[in-house]
C-alpha positions as a Markdown table, in Angstrom:
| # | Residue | x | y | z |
|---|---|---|---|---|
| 1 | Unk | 210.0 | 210.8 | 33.6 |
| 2 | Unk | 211.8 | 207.5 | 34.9 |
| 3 | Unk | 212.9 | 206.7 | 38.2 |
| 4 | Unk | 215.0 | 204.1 | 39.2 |
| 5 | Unk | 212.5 | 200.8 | 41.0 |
| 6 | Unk | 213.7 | 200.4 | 44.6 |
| 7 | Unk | 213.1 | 196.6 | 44.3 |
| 8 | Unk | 216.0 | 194.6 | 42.1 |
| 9 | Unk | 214.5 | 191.8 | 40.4 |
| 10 | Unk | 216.3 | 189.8 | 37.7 |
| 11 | Unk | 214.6 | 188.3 | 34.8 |
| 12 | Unk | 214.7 | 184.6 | 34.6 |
| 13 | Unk | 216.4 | 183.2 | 31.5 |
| 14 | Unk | 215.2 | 183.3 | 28.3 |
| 15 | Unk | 211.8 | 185.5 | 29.9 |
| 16 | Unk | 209.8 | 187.4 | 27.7 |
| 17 | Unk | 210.0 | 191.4 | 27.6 |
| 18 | Unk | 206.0 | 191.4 | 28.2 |
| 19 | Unk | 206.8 | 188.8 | 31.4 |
| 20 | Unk | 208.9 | 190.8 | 33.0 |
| 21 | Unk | 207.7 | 194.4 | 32.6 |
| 22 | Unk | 204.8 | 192.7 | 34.2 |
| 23 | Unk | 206.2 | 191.3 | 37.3 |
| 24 | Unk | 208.2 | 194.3 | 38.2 |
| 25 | Unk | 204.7 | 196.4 | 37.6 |
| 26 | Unk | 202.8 | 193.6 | 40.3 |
| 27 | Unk | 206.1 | 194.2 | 42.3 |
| 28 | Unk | 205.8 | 197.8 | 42.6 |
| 29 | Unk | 202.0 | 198.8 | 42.8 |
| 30 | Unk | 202.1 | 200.5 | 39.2 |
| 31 | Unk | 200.0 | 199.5 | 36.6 |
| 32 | Unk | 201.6 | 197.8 | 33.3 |
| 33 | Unk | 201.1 | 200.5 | 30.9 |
| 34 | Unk | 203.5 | 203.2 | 33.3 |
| 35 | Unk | 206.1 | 200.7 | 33.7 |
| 36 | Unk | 205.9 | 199.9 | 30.1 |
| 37 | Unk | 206.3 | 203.3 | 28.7 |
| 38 | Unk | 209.1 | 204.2 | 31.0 |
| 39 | Unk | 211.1 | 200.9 | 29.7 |
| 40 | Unk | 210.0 | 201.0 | 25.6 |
| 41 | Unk | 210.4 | 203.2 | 23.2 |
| 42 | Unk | 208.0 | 203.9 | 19.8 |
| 43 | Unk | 208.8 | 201.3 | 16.8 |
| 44 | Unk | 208.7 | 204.6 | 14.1 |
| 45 | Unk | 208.2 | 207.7 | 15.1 |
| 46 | Unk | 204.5 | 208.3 | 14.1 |
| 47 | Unk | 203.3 | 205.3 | 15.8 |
| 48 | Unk | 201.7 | 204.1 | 19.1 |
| 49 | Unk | 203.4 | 200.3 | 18.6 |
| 50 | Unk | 206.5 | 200.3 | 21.3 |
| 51 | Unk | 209.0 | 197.9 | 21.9 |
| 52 | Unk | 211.6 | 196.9 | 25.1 |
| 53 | Unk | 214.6 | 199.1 | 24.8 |
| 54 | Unk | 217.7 | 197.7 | 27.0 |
| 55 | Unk | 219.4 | 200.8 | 27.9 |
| 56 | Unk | 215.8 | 202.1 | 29.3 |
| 57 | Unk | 215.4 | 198.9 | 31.1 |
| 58 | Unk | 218.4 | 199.3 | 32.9 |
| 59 | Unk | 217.9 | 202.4 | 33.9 |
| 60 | Unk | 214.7 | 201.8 | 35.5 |
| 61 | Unk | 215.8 | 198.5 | 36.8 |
| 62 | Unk | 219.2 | 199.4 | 38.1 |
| 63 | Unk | 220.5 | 196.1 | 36.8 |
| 64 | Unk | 223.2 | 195.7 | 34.4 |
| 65 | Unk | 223.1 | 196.1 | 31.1 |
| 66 | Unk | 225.0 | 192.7 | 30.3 |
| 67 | Unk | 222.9 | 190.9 | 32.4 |
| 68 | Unk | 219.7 | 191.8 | 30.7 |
| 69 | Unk | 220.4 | 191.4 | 27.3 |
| 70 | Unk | 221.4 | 187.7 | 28.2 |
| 71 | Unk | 218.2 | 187.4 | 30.1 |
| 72 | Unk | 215.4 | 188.5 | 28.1 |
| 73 | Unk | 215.1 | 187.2 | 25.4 |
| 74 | Unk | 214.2 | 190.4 | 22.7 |
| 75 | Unk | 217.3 | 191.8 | 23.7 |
| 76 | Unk | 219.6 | 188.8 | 23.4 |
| 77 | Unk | 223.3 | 189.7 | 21.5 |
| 78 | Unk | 224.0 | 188.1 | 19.5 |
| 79 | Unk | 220.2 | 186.6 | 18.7 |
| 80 | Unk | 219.5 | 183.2 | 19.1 |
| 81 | Unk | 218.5 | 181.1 | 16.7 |
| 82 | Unk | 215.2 | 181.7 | 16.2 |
| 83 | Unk | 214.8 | 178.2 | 14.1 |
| 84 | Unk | 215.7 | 176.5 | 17.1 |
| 85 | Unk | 213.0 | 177.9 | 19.5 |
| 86 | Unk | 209.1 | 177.9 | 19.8 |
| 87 | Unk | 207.2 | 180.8 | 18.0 |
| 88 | Unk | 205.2 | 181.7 | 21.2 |
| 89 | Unk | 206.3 | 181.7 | 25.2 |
| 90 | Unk | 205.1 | 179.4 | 27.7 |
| 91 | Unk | 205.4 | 178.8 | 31.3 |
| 92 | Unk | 208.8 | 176.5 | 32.0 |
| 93 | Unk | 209.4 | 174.7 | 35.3 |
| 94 | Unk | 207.3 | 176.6 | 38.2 |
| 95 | Unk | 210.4 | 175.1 | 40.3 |
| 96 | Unk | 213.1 | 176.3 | 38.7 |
| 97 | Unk | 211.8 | 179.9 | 38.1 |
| 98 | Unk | 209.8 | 180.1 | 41.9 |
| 99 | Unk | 213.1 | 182.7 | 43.1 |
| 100 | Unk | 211.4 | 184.9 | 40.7 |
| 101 | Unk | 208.6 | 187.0 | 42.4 |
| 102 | Unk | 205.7 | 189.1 | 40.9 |
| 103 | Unk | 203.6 | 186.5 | 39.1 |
| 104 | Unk | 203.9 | 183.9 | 36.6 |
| 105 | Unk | 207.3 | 183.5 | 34.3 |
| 106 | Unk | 206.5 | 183.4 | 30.7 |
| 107 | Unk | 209.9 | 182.3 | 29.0 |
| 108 | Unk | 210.7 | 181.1 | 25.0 |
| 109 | Unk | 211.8 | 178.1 | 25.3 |
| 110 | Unk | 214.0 | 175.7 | 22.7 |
| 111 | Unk | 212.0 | 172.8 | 20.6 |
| 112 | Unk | 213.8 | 170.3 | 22.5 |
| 113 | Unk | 212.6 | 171.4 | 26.0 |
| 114 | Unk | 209.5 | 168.8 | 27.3 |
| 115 | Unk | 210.6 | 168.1 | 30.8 |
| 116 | Unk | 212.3 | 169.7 | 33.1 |
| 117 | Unk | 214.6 | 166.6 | 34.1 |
| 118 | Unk | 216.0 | 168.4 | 37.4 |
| 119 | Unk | 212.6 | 168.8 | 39.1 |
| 120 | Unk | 210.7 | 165.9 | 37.0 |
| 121 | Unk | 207.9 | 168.5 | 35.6 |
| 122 | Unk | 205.8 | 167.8 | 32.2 |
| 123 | Unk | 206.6 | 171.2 | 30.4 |
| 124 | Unk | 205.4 | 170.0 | 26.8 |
| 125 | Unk | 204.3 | 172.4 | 24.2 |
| 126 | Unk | 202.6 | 175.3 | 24.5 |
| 127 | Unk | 198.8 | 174.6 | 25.8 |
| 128 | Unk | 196.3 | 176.4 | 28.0 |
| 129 | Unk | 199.2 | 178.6 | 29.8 |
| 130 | Unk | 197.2 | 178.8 | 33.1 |
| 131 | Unk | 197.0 | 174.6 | 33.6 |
| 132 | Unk | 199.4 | 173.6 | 36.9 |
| 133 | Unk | 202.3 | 171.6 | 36.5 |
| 134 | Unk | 202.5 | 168.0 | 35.8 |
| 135 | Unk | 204.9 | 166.4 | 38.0 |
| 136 | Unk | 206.3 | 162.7 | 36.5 |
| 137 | Unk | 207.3 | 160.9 | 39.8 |
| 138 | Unk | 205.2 | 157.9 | 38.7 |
| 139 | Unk | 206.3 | 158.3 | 35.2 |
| 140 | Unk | 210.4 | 158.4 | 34.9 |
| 141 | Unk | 210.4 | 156.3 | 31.7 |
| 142 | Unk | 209.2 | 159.9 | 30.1 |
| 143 | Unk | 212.2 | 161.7 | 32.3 |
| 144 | Unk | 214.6 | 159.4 | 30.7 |
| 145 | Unk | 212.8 | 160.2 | 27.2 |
| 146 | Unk | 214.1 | 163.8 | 27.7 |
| 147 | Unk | 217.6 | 163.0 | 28.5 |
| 148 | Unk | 217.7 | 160.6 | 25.3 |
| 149 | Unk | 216.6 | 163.5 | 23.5 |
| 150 | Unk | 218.9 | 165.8 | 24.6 |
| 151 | Unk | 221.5 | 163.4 | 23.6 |
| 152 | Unk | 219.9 | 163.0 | 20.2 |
| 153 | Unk | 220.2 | 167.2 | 19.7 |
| 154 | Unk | 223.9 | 166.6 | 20.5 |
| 155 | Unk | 224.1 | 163.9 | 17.7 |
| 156 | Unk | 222.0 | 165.2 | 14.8 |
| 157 | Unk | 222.2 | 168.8 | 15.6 |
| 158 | Unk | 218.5 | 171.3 | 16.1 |
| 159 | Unk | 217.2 | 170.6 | 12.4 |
| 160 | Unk | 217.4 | 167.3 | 11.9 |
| 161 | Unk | 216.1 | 166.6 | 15.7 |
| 162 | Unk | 213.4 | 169.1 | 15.0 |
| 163 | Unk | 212.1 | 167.0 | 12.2 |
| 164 | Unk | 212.8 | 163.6 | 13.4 |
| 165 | Unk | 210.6 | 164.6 | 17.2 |
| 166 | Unk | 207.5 | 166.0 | 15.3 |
| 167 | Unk | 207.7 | 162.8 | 13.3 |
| 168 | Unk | 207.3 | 160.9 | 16.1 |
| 169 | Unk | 204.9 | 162.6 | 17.4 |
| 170 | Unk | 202.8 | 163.0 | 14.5 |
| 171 | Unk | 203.7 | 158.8 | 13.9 |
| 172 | Unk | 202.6 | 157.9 | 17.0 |
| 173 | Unk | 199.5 | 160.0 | 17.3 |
| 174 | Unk | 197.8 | 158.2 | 14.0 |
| 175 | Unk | 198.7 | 154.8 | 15.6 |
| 176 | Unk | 196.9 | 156.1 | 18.8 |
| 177 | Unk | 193.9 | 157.1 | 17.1 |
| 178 | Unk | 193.6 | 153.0 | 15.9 |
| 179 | Unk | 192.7 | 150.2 | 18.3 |
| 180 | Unk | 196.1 | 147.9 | 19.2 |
| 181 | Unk | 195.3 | 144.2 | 18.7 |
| 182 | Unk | 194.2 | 142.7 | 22.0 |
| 183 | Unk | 196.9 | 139.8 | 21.4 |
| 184 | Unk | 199.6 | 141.8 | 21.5 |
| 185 | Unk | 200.9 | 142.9 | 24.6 |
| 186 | Unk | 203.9 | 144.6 | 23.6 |
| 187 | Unk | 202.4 | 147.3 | 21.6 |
| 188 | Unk | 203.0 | 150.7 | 22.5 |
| 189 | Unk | 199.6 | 152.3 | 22.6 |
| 190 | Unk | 199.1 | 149.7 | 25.7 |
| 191 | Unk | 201.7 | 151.5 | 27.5 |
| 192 | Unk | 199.9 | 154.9 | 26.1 |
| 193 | Unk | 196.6 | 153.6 | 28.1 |
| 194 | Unk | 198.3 | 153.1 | 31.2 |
| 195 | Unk | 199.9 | 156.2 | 31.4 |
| 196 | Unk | 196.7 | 158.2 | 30.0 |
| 197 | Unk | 195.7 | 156.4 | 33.6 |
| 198 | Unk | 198.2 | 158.1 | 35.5 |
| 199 | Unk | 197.7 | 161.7 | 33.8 |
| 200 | Unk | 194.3 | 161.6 | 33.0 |
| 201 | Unk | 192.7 | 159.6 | 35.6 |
| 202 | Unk | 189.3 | 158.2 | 34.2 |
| 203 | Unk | 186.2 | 160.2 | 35.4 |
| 204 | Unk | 188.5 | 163.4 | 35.7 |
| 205 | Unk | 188.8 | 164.2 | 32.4 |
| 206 | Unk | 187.0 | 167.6 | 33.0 |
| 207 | Unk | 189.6 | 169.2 | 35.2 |
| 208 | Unk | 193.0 | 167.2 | 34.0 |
| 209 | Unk | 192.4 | 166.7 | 30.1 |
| 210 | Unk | 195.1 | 168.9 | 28.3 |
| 211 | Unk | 196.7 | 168.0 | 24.9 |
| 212 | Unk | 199.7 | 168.5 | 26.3 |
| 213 | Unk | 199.3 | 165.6 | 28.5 |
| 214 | Unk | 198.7 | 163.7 | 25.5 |
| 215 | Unk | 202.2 | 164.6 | 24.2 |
| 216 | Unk | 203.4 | 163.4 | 27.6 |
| 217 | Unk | 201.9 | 160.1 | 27.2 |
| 218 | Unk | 203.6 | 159.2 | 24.2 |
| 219 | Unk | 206.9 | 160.9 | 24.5 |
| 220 | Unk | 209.2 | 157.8 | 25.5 |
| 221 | Unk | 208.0 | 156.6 | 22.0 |
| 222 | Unk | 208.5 | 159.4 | 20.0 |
| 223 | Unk | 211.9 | 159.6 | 20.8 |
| 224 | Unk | 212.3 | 155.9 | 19.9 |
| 225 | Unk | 211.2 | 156.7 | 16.5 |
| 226 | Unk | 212.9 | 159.9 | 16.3 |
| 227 | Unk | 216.1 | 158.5 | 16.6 |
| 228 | Unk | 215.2 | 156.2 | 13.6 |
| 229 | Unk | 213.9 | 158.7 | 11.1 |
| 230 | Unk | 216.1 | 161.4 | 12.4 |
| 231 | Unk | 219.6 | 159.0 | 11.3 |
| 232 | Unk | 221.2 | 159.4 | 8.1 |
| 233 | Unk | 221.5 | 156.2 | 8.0 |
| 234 | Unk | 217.9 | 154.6 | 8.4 |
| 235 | Unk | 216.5 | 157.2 | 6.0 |
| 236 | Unk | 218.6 | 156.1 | 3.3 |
| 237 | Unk | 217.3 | 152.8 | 3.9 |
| 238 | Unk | 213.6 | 154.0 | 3.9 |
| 239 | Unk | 214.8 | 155.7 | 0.3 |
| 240 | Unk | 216.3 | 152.7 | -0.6 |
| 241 | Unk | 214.9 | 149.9 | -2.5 |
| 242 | Unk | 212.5 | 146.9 | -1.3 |
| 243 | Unk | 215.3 | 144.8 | 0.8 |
| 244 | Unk | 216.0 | 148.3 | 2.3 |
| 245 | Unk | 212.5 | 149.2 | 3.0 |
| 246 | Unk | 212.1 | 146.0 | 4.7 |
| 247 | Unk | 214.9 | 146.1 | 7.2 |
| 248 | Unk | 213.9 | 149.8 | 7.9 |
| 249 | Unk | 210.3 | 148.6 | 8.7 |
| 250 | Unk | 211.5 | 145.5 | 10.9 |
| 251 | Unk | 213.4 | 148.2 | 13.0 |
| 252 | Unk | 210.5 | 150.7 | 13.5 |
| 253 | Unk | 208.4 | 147.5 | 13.6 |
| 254 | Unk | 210.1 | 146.6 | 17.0 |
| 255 | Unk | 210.8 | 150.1 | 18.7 |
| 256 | Unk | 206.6 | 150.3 | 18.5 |
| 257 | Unk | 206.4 | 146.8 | 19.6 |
| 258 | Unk | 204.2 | 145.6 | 16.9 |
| 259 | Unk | 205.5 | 142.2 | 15.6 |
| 260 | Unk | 202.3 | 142.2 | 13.1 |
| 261 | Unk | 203.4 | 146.2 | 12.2 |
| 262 | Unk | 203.7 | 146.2 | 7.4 |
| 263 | Unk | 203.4 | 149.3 | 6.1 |
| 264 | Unk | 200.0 | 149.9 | 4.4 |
| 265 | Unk | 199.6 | 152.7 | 1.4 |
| 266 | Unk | 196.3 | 154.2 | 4.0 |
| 267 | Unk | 196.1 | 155.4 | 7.3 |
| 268 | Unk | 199.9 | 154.4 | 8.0 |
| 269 | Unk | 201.7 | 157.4 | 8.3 |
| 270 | Unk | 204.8 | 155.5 | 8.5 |
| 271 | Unk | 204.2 | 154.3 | 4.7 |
| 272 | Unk | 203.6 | 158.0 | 4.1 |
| 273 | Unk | 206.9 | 159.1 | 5.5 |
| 274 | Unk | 208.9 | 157.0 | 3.3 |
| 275 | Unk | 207.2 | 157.5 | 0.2 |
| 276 | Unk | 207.1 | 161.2 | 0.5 |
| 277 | Unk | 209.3 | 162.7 | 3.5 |
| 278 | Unk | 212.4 | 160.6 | 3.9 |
| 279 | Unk | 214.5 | 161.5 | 1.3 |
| 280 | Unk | 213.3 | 165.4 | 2.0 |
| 281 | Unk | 215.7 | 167.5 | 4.1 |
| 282 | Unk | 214.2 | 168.5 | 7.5 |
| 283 | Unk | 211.0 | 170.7 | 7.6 |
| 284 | Unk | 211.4 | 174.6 | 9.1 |
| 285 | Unk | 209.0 | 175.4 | 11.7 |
| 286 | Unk | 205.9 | 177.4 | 10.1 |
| 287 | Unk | 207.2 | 180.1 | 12.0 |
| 288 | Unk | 209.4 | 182.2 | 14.6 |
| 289 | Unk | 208.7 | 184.2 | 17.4 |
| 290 | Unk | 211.3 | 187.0 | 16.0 |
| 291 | Unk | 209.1 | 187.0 | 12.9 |
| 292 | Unk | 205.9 | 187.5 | 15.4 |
| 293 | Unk | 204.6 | 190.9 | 15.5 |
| 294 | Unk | 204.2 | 190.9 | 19.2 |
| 295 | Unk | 208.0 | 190.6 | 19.3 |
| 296 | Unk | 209.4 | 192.8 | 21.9 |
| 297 | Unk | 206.0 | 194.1 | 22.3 |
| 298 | Unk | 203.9 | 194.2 | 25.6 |
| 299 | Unk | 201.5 | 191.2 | 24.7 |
| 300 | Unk | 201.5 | 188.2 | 26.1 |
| 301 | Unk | 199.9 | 184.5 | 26.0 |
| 302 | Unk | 196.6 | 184.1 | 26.7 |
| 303 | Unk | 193.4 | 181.3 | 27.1 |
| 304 | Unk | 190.8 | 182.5 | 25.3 |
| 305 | Unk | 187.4 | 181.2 | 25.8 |
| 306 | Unk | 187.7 | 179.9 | 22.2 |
| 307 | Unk | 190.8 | 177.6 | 23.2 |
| 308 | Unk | 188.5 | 176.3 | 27.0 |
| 309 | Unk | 185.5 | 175.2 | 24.7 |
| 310 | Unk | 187.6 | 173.8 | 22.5 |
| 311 | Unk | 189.6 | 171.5 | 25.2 |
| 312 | Unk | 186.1 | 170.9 | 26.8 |
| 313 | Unk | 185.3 | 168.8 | 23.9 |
| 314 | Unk | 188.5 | 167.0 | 23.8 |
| 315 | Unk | 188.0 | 166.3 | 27.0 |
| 316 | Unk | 184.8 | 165.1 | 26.4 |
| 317 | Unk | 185.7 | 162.7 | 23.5 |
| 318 | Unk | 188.9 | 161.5 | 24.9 |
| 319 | Unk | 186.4 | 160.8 | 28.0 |
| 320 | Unk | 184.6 | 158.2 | 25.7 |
| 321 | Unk | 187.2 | 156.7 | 23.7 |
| 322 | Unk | 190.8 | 157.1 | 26.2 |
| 323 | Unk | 192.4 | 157.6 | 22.9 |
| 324 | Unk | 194.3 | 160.5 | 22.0 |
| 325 | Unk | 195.4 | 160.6 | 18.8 |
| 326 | Unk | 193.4 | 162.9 | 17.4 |
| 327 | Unk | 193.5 | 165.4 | 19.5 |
| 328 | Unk | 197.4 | 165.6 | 19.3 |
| 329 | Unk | 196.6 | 165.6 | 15.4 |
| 330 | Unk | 194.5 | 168.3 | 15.4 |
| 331 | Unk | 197.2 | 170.9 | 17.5 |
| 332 | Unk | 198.8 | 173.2 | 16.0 |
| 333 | Unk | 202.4 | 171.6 | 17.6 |
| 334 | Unk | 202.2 | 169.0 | 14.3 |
| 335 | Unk | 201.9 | 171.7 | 12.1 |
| 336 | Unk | 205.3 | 171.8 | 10.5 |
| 337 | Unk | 205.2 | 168.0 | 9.7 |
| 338 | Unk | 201.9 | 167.9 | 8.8 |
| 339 | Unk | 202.0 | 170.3 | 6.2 |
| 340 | Unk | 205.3 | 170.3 | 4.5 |
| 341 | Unk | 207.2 | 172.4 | 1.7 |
| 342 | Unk | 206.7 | 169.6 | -0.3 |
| 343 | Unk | 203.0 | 168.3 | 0.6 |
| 344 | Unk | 200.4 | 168.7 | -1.7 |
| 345 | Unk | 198.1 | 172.1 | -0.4 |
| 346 | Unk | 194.3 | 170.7 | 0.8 |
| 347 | Unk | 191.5 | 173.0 | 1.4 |
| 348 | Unk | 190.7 | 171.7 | 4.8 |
| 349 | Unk | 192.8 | 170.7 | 7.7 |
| 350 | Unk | 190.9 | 167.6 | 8.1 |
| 351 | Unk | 192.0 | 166.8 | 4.5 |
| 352 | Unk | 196.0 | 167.4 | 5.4 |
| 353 | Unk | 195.6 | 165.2 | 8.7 |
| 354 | Unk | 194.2 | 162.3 | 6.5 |
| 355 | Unk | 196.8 | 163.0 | 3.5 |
| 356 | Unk | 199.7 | 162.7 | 6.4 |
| 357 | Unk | 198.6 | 159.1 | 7.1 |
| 358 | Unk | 198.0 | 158.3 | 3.2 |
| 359 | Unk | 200.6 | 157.3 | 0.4 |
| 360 | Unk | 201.1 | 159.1 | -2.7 |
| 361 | Unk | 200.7 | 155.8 | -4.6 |
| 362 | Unk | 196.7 | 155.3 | -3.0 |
| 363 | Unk | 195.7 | 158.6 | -3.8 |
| 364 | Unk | 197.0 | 158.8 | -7.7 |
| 365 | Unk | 195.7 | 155.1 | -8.6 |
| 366 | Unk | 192.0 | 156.4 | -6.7 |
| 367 | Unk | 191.7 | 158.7 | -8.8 |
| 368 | Unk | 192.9 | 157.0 | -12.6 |
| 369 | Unk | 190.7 | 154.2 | -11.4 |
| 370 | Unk | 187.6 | 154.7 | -9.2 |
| 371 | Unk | 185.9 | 151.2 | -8.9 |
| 372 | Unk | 184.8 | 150.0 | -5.8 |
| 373 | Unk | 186.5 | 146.9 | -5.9 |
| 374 | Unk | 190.4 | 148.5 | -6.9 |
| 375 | Unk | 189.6 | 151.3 | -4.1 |
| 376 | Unk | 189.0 | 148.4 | -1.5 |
| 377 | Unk | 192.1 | 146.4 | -2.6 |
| 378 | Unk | 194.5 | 149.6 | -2.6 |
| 379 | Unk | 192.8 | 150.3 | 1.3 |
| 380 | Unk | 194.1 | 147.1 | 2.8 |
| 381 | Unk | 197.1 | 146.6 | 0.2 |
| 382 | Unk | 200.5 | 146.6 | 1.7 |
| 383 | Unk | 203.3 | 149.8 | 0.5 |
| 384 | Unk | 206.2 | 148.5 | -0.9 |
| 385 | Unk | 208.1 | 151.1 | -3.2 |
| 386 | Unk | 209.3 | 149.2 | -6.1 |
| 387 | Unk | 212.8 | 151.2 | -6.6 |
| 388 | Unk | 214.9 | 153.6 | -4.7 |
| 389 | Unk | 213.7 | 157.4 | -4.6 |
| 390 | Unk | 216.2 | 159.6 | -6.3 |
| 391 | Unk | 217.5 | 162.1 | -3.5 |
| 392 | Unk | 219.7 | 165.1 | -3.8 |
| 393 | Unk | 219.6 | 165.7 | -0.3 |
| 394 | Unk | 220.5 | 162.3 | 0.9 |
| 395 | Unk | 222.9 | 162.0 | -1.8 |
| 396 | Unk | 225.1 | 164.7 | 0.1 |
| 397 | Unk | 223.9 | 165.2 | 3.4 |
| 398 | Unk | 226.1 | 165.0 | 6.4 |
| 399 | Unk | 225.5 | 164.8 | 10.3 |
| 400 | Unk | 224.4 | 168.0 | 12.3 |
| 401 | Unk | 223.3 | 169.3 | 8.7 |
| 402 | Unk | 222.1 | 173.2 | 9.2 |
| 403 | Unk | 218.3 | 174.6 | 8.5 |
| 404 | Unk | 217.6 | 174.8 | 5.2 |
| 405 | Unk | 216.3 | 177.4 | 3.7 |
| 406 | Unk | 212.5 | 178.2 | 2.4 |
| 407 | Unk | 212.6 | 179.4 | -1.2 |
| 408 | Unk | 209.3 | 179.5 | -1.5 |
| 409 | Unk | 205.8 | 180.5 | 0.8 |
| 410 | Unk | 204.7 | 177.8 | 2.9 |
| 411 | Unk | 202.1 | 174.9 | 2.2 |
| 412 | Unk | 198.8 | 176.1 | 3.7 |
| 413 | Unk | 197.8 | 173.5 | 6.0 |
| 414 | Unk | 194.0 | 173.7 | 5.0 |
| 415 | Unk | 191.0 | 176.2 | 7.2 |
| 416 | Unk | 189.5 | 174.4 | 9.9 |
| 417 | Unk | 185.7 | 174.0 | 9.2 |
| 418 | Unk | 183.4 | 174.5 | 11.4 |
| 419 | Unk | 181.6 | 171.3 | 11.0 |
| 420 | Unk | 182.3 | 168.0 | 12.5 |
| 421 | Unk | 186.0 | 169.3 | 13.3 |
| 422 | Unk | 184.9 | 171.3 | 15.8 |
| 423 | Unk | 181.3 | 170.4 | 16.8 |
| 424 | Unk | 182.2 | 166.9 | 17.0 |
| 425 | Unk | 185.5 | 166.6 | 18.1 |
| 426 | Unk | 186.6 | 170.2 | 19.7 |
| 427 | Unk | 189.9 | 169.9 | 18.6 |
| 428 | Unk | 192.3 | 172.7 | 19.2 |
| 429 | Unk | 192.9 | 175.4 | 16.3 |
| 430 | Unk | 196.0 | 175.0 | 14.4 |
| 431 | Unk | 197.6 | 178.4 | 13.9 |
């Protein structure tokens, strides 16, 4: 039997079937499982699986039909696209979604989405959902970062912006993990410290460490880069010949404000990128939250005590080091970029995080030649490709090019053992 809820409440955008059932159950005194079987109907007829049916939904809710399906996000018409937003929900702005009552909003939200520029709030990738906001007053340089990236979404279109973000990400956490040269006091992972200082105050690590607040720290950077490795332009350079190379490393050499910056064929991830990745089209997400089998379903995000221990010992080795790079390397967020259609499958994930900083070139002449004295040369040797890499995809692409498509199953991106990568640094699973 259904009966029509005396208390109308919308569903904020883009919110989750699970989110909403949810509120209106806290709303109304019922217990979730009522209210969900009065709104969902079986996915086949022999099973127990249901899913959010619209025309249910507004009959319980005594909303509009219209208005829901451009609300929630299951029952969108036409669908989004998927490509362009995260596989799991999160909680957006608690500002911008406080008119809606019953308990916390859980809403999909697009790749580009960090910060809510209106209200100044960290949003960042998904994390440990139940962490309060991060508000950016002392921080607008990372406001501003959003609003560049925004305009960069307009220029290059969701794929290409995709790519080029988690580049930048992934680029500027292996530069994080190293130790900037005292001398220099332009280089960005000085900035990084000062801003870990603001987010993570030192000796609070315990109660504000979050990898998300990592992300934060480094964002006004990423986007710097992004909009390098994300143009047309610059990554036909970085496919280009030596003289090419050069200019393209002089460029990214000043938006990271290292003068002394040469791309070496280990732990540069830049030197990886354009020997392997820059004359590749953009890289898919591993994954959509239409493909998800909790789509339309009645689960929801979660912490699990798995994901607490595991930030615990971030926070503990970010306590000791107040460097974050490896933390950000080890979330799943730099999946997609860290394991590529094209990258060569490792066992571990340890072993991809390491291949992502390491050129093609180190890894082939290591293994011809194995002496100790060639392996020590080839560690500290600069990367300089000695000809042009022949493209197809740069050959033709164009501006605001659309997803491509996977022909084939996705790279694993290694198991996480349960040695040192967890025991000694705690990092987050990748999933």
């Amino acid at each position: 039997m259904r009966s029509r809820l005396p208390i109308a409440v919308a569903p904020a955008h883009h919110e989750t079937a699970a989110s909403y059932t949810a509120r209106l159950a806290t709303l109304h005194g019922m217990s979730f499982d009522e209210l969900w079987h009065q709104v969902s109907r079986p996915r086949v007829a022999t099973s127990q699986s249901r899913y959010i049916a619209a025309d249910l939904l507004a009959a319980v809710t005594g909303l509009p039909h219209a208005l829901l399906v451009r609300a929630v996000i299951e029952l969108r018409q036409p669908e989004p696209d998927w490509l362009a937003h995260r596989h799991e929900a999160q909680r957006g702005c608690p500002r911008c979604t406080a008119r809606h009552p019953g308990g916390t909003v859980f809403q999909l939200l697009p790749h580009h989405r960090y910060v809510c520029t209106r209200h100044h709030i960290w949003i960042g990738p998904p994390d440990l959902v139940d962490q309060p906001c991060l508000p950016l007053d002392d921080l607008p340089e990372i406001v501003a970062a959003q609003r560049a990236h925004l305009r960069l979404l307009r220029r290059l279109g969701p794929a290409a912006t995709f790519d080029a973000v988690l580049t930048g990400f992934l680029i500027c956490a292996h530069r994080w993990s190293q130790n900037p040269a005292d001398d220099n006091d332009t280089d960005a992972r000085l900035d990084w410290r000062d801003r870990a200082d603001v987010l993570i105050p030192h000796g609070t690590e315990k109660t504000t460490f979050s990898t998300t607040r990592l992300f934060a720290v480094t964002y006004p950077e990423t986007v710097k880069v992004a909009a390098l490795v994300g143009s047309l332009h610059w990554r036909r350079l970085a496919a280009g010949g030596p003289d090419d190379q050069l200019r393209f490393a002089t460029e990214i050499r000043r938006r990271l404000g290292d003068p002394d910056y040469r791309p070496q064929v280990t732990h540069d991830p830049i030197a990886r990128w354009i020997d392997q990745d820059c004359w590749q089209p953009p890289s898919l997400p591993r994954s959509t939250y239409r493909a998800a089998r909790s789509f339309g379903g009645r689960t929801g995000p979660k912490v699990t005590d798995r994901a607490r221990d595991s930030n615990a010992r971030s926070a503990t080795w970010f306590a000791r080091t107040r460097r974050g790079g490896r933390a950000m390397l080890y979330h799943r967020h730099l999946t997609a970029v860290l394991a590529r259609d094209w990258s060569v499958p490792m066992t571990t994930f340890s072993a991809t995080v390491t291949a992502s900083a390491t050129t093609r070139k180190f890894r082939d002449e290591a293994v011809r030649n194995t002496s100790a004295a060639t392996l020590t040369e080839l560690a500290t040797a600069e990367y300089l490709r000695p000809h042009a890499a022949p493209s197809d995809y740069l050959d033709t692409a164009v501006t605001m090019a659309p997803w491509p498509t996977r022909t084939s199953p996705k790279i694993s991106a290694g198991r996480l053992t349960l040695g040192k990568e967890r025991t000694g640094f705690g990092m987050p699973i990748p999933r």
